[in-house]
C-alpha positions as CSV (number, residue, x, y, z in Angstrom):
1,X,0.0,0.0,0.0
2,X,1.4,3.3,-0.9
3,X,2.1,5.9,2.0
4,X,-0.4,8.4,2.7
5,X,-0.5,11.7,0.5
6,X,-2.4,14.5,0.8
7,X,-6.0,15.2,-1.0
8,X,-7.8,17.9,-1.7
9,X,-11.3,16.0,-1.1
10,X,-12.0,12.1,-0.1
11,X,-13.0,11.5,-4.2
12,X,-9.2,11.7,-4.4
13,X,-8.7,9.6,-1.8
14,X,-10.7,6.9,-3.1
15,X,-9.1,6.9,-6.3
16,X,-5.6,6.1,-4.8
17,X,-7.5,3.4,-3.1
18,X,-9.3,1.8,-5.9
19,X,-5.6,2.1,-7.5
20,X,-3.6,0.3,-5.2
21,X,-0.7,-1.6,-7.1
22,X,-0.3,1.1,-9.6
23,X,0.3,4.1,-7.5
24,X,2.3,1.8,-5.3
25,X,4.5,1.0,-7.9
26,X,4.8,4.5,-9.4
27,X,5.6,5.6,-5.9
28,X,8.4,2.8,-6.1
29,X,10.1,4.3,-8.9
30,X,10.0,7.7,-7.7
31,X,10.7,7.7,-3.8
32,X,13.2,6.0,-1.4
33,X,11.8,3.2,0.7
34,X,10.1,4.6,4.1
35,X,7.3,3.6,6.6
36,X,4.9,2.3,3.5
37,X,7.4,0.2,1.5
38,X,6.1,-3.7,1.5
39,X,9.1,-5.9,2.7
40,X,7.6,-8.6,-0.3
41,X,5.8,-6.2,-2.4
42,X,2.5,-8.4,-2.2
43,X,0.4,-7.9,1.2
44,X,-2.5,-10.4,2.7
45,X,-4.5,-7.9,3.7
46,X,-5.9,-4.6,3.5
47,X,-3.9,-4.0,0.1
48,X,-7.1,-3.3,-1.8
49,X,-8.9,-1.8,0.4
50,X,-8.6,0.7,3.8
51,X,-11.4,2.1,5.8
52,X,-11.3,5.4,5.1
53,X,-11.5,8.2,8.7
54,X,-14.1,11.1,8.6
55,X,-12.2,14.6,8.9
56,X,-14.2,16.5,11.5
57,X,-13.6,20.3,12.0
58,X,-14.6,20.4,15.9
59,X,-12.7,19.3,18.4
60,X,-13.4,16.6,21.1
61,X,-14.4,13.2,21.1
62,X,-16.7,12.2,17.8
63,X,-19.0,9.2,17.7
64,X,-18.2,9.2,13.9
65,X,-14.5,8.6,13.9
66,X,-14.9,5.7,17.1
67,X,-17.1,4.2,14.7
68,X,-14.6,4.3,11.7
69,X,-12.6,3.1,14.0
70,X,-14.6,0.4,15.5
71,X,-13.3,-3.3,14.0
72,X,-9.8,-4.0,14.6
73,X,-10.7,-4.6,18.7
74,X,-13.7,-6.6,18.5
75,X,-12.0,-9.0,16.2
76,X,-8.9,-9.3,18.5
77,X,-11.8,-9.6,21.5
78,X,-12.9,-12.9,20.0
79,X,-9.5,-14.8,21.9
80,X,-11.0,-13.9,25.0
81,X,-14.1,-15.4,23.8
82,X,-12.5,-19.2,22.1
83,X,-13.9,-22.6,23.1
84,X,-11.1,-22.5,25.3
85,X,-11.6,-19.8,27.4
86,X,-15.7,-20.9,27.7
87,X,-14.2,-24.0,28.8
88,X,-11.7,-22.4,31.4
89,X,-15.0,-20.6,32.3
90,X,-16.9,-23.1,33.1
91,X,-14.1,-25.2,35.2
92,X,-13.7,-22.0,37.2
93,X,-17.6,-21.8,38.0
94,X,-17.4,-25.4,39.3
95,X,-14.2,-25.5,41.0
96,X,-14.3,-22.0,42.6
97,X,-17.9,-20.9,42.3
98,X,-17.9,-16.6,42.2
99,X,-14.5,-16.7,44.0
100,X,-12.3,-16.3,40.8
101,X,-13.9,-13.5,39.0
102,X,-11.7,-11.2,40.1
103,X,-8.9,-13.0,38.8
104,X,-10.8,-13.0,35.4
105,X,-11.2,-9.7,35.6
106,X,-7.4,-8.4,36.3
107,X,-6.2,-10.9,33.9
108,X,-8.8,-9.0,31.1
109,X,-7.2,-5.8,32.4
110,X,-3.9,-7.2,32.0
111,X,-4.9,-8.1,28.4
112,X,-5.7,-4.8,27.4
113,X,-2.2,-3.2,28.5
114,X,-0.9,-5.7,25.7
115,X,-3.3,-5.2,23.3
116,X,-2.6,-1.8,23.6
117,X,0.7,-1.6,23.2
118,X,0.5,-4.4,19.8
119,X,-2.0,-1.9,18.6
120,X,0.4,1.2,19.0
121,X,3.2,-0.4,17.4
122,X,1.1,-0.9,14.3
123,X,-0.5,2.5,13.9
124,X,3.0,4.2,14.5
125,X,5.4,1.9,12.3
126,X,2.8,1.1,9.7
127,X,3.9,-2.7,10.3
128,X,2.9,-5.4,12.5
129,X,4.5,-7.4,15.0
130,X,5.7,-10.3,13.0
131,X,7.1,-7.6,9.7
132,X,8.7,-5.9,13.0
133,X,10.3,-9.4,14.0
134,X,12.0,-9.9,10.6
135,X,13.4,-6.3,10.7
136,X,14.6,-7.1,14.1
137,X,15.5,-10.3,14.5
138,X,18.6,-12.0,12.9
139,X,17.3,-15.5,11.1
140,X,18.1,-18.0,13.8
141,X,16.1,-16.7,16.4
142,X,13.2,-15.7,14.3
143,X,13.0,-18.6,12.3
144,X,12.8,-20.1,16.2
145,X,10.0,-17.3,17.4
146,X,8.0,-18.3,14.5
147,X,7.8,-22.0,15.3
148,X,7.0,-20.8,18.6
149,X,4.2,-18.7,17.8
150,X,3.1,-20.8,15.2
151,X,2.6,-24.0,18.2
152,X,0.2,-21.2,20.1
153,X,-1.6,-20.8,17.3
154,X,-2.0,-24.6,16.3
155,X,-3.0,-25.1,20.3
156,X,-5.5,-22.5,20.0
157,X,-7.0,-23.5,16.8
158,X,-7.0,-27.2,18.5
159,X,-9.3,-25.8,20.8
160,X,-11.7,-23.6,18.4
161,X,-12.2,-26.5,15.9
162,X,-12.3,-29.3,18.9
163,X,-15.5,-26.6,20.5
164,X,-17.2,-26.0,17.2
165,X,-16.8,-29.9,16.6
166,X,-18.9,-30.2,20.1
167,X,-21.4,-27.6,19.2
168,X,-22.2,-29.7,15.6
169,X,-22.3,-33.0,17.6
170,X,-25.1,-31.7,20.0
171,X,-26.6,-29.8,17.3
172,X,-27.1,-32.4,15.5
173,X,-28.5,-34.7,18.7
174,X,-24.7,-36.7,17.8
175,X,-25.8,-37.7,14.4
176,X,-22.2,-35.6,13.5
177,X,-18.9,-37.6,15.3
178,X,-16.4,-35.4,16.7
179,X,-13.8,-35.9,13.9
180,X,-16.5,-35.3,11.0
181,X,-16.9,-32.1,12.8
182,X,-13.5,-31.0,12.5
183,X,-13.6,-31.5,8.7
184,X,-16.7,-29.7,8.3
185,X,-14.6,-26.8,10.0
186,X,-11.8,-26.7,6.6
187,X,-15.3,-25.1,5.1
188,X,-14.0,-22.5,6.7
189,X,-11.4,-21.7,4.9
190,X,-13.7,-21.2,1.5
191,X,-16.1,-19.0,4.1
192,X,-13.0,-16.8,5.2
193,X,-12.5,-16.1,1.5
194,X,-15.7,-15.7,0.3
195,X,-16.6,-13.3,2.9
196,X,-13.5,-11.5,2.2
197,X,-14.4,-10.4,-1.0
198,X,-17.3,-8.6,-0.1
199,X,-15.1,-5.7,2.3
200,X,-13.7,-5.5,5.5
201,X,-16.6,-3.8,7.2
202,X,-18.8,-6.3,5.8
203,X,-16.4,-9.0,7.3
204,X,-16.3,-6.8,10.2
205,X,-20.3,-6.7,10.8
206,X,-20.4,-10.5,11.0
207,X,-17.7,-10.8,13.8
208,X,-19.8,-8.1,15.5
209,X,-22.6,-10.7,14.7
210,X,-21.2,-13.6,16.1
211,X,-20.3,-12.1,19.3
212,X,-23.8,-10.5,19.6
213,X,-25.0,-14.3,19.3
214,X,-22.9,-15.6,22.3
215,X,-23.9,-12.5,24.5
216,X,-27.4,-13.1,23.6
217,X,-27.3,-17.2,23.8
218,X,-24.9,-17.0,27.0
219,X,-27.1,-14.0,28.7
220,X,-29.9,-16.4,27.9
221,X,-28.6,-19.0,30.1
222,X,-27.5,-16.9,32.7
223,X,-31.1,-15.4,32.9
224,X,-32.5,-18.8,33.2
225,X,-30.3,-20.0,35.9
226,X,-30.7,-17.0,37.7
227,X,-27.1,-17.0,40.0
228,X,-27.3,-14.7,43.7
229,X,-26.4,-11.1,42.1
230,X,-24.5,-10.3,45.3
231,X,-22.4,-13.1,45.3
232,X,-21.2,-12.6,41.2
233,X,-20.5,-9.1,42.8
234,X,-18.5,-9.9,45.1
235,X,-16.6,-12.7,43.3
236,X,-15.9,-10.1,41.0
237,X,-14.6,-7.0,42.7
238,X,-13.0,-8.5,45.8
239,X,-9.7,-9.6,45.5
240,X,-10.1,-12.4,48.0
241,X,-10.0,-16.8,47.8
242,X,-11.4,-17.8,51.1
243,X,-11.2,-21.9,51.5
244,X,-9.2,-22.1,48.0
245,X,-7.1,-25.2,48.0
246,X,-4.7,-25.8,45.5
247,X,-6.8,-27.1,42.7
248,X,-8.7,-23.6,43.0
249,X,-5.2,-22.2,42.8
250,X,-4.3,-23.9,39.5
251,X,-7.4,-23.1,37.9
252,X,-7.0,-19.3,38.4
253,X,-3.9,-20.0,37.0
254,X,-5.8,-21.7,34.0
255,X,-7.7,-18.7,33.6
256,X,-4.7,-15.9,32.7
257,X,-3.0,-18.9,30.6
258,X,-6.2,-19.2,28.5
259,X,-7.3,-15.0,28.4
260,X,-4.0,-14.2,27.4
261,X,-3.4,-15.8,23.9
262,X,0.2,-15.0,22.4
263,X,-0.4,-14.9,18.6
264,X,-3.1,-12.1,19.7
265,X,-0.9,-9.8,19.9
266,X,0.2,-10.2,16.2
267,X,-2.9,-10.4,15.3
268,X,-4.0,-6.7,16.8
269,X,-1.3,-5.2,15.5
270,X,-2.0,-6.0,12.5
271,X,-5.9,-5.4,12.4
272,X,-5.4,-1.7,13.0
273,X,-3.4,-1.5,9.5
274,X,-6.7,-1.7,7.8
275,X,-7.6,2.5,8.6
276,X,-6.3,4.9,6.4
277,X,-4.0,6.7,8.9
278,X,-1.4,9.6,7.3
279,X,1.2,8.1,10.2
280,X,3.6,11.6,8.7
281,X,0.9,13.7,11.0
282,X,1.4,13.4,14.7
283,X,-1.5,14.4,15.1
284,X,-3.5,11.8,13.2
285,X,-1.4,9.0,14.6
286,X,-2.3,10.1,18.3
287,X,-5.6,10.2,16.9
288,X,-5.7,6.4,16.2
289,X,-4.4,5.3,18.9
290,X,-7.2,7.2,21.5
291,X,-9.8,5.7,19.4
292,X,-8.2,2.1,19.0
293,X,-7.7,2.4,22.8
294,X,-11.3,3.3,23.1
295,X,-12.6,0.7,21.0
296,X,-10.5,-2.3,22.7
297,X,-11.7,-1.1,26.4
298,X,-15.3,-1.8,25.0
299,X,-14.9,-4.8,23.4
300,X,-13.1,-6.3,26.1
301,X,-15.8,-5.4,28.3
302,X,-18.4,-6.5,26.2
303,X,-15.9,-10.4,26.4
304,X,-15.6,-9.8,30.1
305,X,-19.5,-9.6,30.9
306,X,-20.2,-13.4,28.3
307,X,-17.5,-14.5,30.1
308,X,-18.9,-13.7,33.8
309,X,-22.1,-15.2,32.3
310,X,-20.8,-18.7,32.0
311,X,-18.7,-18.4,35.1
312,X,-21.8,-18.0,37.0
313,X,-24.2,-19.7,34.8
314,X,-22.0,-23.2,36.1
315,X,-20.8,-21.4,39.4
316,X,-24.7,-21.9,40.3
317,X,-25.5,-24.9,38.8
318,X,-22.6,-27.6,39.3
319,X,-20.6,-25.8,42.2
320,X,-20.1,-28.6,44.8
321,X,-22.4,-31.1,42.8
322,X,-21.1,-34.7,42.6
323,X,-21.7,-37.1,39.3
324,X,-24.5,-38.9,41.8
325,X,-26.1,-36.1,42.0
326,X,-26.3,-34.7,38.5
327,X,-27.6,-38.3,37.7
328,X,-30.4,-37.7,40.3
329,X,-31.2,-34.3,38.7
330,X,-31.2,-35.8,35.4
331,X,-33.2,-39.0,35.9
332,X,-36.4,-37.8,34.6
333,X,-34.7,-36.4,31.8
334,X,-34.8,-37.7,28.1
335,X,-31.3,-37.5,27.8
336,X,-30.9,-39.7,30.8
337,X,-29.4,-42.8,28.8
338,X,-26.5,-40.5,27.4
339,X,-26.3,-38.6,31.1
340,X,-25.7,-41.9,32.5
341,X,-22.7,-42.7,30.6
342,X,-20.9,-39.0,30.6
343,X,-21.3,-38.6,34.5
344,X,-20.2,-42.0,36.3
345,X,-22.4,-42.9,39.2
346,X,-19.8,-42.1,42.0
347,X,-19.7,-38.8,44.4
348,X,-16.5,-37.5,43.3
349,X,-17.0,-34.0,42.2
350,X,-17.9,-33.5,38.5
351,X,-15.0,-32.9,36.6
352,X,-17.3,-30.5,33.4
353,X,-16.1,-29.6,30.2
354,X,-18.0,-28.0,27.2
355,X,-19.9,-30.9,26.3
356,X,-21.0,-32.3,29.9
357,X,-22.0,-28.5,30.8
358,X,-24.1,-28.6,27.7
359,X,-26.2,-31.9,28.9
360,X,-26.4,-30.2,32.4
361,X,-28.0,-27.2,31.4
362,X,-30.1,-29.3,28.8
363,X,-31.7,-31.9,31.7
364,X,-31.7,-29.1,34.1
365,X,-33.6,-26.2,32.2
366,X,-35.0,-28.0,29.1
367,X,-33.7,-29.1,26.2
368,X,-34.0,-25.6,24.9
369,X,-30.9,-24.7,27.2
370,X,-28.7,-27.1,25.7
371,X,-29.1,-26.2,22.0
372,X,-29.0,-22.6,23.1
373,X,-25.7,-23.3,24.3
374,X,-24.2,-25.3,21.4
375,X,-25.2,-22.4,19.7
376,X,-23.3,-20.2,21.5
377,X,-20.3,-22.5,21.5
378,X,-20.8,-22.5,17.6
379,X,-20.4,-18.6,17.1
380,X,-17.2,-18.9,19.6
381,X,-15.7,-21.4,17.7
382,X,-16.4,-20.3,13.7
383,X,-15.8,-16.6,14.9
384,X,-12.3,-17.9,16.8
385,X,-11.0,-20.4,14.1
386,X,-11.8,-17.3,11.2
387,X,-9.7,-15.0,13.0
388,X,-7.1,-17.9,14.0
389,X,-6.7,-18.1,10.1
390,X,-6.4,-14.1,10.1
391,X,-3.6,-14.5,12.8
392,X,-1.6,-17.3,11.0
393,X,-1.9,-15.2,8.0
394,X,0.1,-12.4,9.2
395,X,2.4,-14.5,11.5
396,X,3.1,-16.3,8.1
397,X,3.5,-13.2,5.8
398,X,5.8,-11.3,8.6
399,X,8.3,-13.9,9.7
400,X,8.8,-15.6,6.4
401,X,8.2,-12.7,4.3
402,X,6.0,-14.9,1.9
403,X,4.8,-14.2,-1.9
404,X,2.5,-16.8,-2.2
405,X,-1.2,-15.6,-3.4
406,X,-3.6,-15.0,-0.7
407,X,-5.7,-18.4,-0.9
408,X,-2.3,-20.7,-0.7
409,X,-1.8,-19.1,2.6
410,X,-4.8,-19.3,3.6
411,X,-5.4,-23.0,3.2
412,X,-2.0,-23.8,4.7
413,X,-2.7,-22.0,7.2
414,X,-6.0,-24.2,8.2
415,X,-4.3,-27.3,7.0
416,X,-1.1,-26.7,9.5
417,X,-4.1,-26.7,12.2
418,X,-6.8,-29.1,10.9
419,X,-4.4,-31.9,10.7
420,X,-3.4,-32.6,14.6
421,X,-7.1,-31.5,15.5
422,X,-8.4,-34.1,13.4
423,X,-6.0,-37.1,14.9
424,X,-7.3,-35.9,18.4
425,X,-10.8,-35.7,17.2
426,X,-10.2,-39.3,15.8
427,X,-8.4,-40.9,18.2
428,X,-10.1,-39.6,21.4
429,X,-13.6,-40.2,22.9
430,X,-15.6,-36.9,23.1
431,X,-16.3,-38.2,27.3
432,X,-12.2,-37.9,26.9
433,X,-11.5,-34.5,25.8
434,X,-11.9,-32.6,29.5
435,X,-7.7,-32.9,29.9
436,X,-7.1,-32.0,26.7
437,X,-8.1,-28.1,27.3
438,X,-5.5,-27.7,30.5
439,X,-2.6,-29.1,28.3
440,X,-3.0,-26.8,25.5
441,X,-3.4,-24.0,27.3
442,X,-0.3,-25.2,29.1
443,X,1.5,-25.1,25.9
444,X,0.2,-21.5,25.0
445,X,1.4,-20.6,28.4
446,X,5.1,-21.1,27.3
447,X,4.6,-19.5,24.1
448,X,3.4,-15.9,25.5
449,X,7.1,-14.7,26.2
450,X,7.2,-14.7,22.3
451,X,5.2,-12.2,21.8
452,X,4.8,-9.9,25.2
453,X,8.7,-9.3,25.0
454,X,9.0,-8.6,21.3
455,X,5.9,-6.2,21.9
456,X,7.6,-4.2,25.2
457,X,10.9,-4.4,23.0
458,X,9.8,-2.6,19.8
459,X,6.9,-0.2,21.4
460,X,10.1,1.4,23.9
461,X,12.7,2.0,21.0
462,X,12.3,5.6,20.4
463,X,13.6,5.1,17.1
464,X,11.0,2.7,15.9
465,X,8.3,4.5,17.6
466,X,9.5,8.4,17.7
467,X,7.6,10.2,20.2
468,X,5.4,7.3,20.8
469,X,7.7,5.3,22.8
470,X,6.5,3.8,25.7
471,X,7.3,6.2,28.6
472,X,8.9,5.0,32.1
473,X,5.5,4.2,33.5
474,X,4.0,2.3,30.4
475,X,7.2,0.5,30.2
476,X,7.6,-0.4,34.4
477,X,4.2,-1.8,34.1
478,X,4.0,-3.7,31.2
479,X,7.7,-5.8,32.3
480,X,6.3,-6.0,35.4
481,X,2.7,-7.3,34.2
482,X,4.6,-9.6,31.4
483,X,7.0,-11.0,34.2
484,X,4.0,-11.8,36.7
485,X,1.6,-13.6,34.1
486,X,4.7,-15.6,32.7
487,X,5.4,-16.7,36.0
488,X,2.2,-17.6,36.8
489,X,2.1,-19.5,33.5
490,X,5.2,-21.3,33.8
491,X,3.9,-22.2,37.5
492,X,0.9,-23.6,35.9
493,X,3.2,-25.6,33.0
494,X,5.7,-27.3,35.8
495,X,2.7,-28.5,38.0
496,X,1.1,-29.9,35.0
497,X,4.4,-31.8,34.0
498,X,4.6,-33.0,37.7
499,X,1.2,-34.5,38.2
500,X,1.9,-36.2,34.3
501,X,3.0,-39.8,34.5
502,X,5.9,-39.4,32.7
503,X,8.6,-41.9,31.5
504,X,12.2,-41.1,32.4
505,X,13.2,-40.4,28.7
506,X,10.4,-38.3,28.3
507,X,11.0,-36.4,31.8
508,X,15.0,-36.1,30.2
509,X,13.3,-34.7,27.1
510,X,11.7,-31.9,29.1
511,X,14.6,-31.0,31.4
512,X,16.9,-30.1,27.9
513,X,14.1,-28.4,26.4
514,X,13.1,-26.2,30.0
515,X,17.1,-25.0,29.5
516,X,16.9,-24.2,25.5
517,X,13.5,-22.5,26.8
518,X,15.5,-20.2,29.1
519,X,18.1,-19.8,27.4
520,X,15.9,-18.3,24.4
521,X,13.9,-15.8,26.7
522,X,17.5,-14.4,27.9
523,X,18.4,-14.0,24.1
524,X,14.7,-12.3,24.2
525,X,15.5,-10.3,27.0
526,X,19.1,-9.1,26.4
527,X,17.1,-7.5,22.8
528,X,14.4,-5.8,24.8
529,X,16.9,-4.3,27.0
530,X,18.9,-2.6,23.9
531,X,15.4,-1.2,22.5
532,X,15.0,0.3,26.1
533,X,18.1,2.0,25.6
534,X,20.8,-0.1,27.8
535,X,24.0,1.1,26.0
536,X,26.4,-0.8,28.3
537,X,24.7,-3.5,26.2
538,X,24.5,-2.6,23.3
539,X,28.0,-2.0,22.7
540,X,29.3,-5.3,23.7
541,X,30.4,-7.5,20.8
542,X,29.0,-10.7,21.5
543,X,25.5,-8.3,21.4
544,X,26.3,-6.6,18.4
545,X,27.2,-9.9,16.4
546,X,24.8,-12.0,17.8
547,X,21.7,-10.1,19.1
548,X,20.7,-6.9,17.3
549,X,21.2,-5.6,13.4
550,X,23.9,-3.2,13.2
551,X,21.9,-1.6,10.3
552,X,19.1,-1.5,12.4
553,X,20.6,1.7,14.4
554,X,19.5,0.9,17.5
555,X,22.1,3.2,19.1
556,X,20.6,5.8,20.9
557,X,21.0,9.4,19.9
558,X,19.0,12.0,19.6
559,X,15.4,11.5,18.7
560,X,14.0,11.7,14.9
561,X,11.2,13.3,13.4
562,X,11.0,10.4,11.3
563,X,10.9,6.6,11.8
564,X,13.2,5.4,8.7
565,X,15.6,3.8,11.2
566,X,13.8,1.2,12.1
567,X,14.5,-0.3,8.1
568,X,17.3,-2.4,8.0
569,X,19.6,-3.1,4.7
570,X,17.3,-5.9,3.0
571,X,14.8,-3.1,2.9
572,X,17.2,-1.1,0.5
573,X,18.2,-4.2,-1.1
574,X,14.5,-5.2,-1.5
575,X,13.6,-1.5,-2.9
576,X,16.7,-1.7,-5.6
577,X,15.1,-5.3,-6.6
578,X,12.0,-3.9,-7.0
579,X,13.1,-0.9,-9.4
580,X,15.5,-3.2,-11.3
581,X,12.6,-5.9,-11.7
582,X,9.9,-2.9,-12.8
583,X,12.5,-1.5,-15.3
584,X,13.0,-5.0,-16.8
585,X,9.2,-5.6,-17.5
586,X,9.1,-2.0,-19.5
């Protein structure tokens, strides 16, 4: 896409738009590479098309330019709202009852920091996170932070196409086995691009859609159970676990791992490059970023409230309850002969996942409540695997700086997930599956260093980000919210490892890989600590040869009033290709 100019009127405006390729190439030929040039020349998204913002004489906030705005954060919202995180919902209502919403709330909070900062980096730079990680990174370790992200978003998409696989299988009153599901989710992939050509706003409105059904379908259920109001209250705004033990403990743990997704980062800070933003105005880029800020606090509220909704929803109904006495509830129920073989007739406490919540609700409040709820898990799941593909898209197109057309990407990126979620769907008993959601988001867990650090490192380099660099506060907080969740997280990954039943060799296995692990989170570290401006660092040799670009420039002089810095030498080298390539066709 070519860099903002100026225009007399919007007709203009929409011209250069219409025209994308051949203004970008004219402006190839004419100007040196800056904050617009294409590392590939050929972009996944948002090439064709930009939403164009409303120029408003008066000052103050304006409804009209939030709504332009309105887009990029309700898409990235839809992690918080994955199978997954319904699932972790759920577990949290029946192990802790109210006594963990606070912790679902701070971790939301928490989230918004992040997505904050991915957001800024984007507006200001003009690039996302994994384009940024090319720039930044020297091969080895990228090639190794892609892999890494790319296993979050496998895990994730696990989950998404595992949940919508449930929803089809209750749906359809199990006429549809789990692993048919899954391959009715590659459809997909054909949706995603069919969809796509109709505009981004268009795309847009249906996201908005989907999450309107899971309020509605989730609000539904938490109506009909009817939890104490006083008690969700309190759960929620009083930082406070009395009588947790330690399985409590590990599922508020559960809960940051699973509202915290690592490849969402990459995937906000991309999403905002779809509004026409002149980044050479200060003024405009400031601009953006209030009203992307704006936007993201209300969508993550809107995810916060469906969230609380299931929380409670189970919190009420299965807190406490043993399999016995779900079987007593449900013995006048039609579903009974199913019931009996999902909850074991023994009083350990039920141990719910997606699919057993679903026959709760459905012999406890009418078969009406069940389907209402696979229909909610439904919208989750094909509104989470469509932005998955978004996410894999632009981790794909950043870190390997790919020129393949748009629907190649796109189905490899589904395939890359819809294999290993089809050999679990195959291989495993739906009754099976309640483990399965603590282990992946055990493996996300790990990942989330990949993309919080990156994120800090880039946003506090006042040469990539001028006068947008993250200040002392934004940066104390956001190392010292990273370092706490990853902590956390890792907590959560060691106690899963320790209560697996392990073979030695696999035990050996995980030792070696816990030390490469570390290892690679100092290489991440010592980077983020050059970007912040540590110049004992950054001049030591094994640093300079190993860590950072030289012709990156990440010394630390004085400020510029431009951000052409942050483009290394294969930027130049790319540009020249371009021309010489161009010149050659004529």
């Amino acid at each position: 896409m070519s860099v903002n100019r100026g225009y007399e009127d919007d007709s203009q405006k929409e011209v250069d738009i219409i025209e994308p390729k051949r203004n970008h190439q004219n402006h190839q030929e004419s100007e040196p590479p800056d904050e617009g040039t294409l590392l590939s020349g050929i972009q996944t998204y948002f090439s064709d098309e930009k939403v164009l913002i409303p120029q408003i004489e008066k000052d103050g906030f304006s409804f009209r330019k939030l709504w332009a705005f309105t887009g990029p954060g309700f898409l990235m919202s839809i992690a918080y709202l994955d199978p997954g995180n319904i699932e972790s919902d759920l577990q949290s209502g029946v192990v802790a009852q109210y006594r963990l919403l606070w912790v679902l709330l701070s971790a939301t909070i928490l989230g918004l920091v992040m997505q904050r900062l991915s957001a800024r980096l984007g507006v200001v730079t003009g690039h996302h996170l994994a384009e940024m990680c090319y720039r930044q990174y020297k091969r080895a370790p990228r090639i190794v932070l892609w892999l890494m992200v790319e296993t979050a978003i496998i895990g994730s998409d696990i989950q998404e196409v595992i949940g919508t696989a449930i929803a089809i299988y209750l749906l359809s009153n199990k006429v549809v086995p789990l692993w048919a599901g899954t391959l009715i989710t590659i459809l997909d992939t054909f949706t995603f691009l069919f969809l796509d050509k109709y505009g981004l706003r268009k795309l847009e409105f249906l996201f908005g859609l989907l999450i309107t059904v899971m309020a509605v379908t989730f609000g539904y259920e938490y109506v009909v159970s009817a939890p104490p109001q006083g008690d969700v209250m309190k759960g929620m705004f009083i930082p406070w676990c009395e009588g947790c033990d330690s399985r409590t403990l590990l599922q508020a743990v559960g809960i940051v791992g699973a509202v915290i997704m690592p490849h969402n980062l990459y995937l906000h800070s991309a999403l905002v490059k779809s509004r026409d933003v002149d980044r050479r105005k200060s003024s405009n880029v400031r601009e953006a970023n209030f009203y992307f800020f704006v936007e993201a606090c209300i969508a993550l509220f809107v995810s916060f409230i469906i969230n609380v909704f299931v929380v409670a929803v189970f919190a009420h109904g299965l807190y406490g309850k043993t399999n016995n006495e779900v079987l007593d509830t449900c013995q006048n129920s039609t579903m009974y002969e199913d019931i009996s073989s999902v909850f074991p007739a023994d009083n350990d406490h039920v141990d719910a996942d997606l699919y057993k919540g679903g026959l709760f609700l459905g012999c406890t409040f009418g078969i009406a409540a069940m389907y209402i709820w696979a229909v909610g898990i439904l919208a989750a799941g094909q509104s989470s695997t469509m932005t998955g593909t978004y996410a894999g898209q632009f981790v794909m197109e950043g870190f390997l700086n790919l020129q393949w057309a748009r629907w190649k990407r796109v189905l490899v990126t589904r395939m890359i997930a819809i294999v290993p979620t089809f050999c679990v769907a195959f291989f495993s008993r739906i009754e099976d599956l309640t483990g399965m959601n603590d282990i992946l988001n055990a493996v996300m867990a790990l990942q989330l260093p990949f993309a919080t650090i990156p994120t800090i490192a880039f946003t506090s380099n006042p040469n990539i980000m001028g006068e947008f660099v993250n200040g002392i506060g934004n940066k104390i907080v956001s190392i010292l919210l990273s370092i706490l969740v990853i902590a956390i997280n890792i907590f959560f990954v060691i106690d899963q490892v320790n209560h697996s039943d392990l073979h030695s060799g696999w035990m050996v296995l995980i030792v070696l890989f816990g030390i490469a692990y570390i290892c690679f989170n100092i290489y991440l570290v010592i980077h983020m600590a050059v970007n912040m401006g540590s110049e004992r660092l950054a001049e030591m040799p094994f640093v300079q040869k190993y860590v950072t670009h030289t012709s990156n420039n990440l010394g630390f002089g004085p400020h510029r009033n431009t951000y052409a810095s942050i483009f290394s030498i294969y930027d130049i080298g790319m540009y020249r290709r371009t021309q010489n390539t161009a010149q050659s066709s004529h």
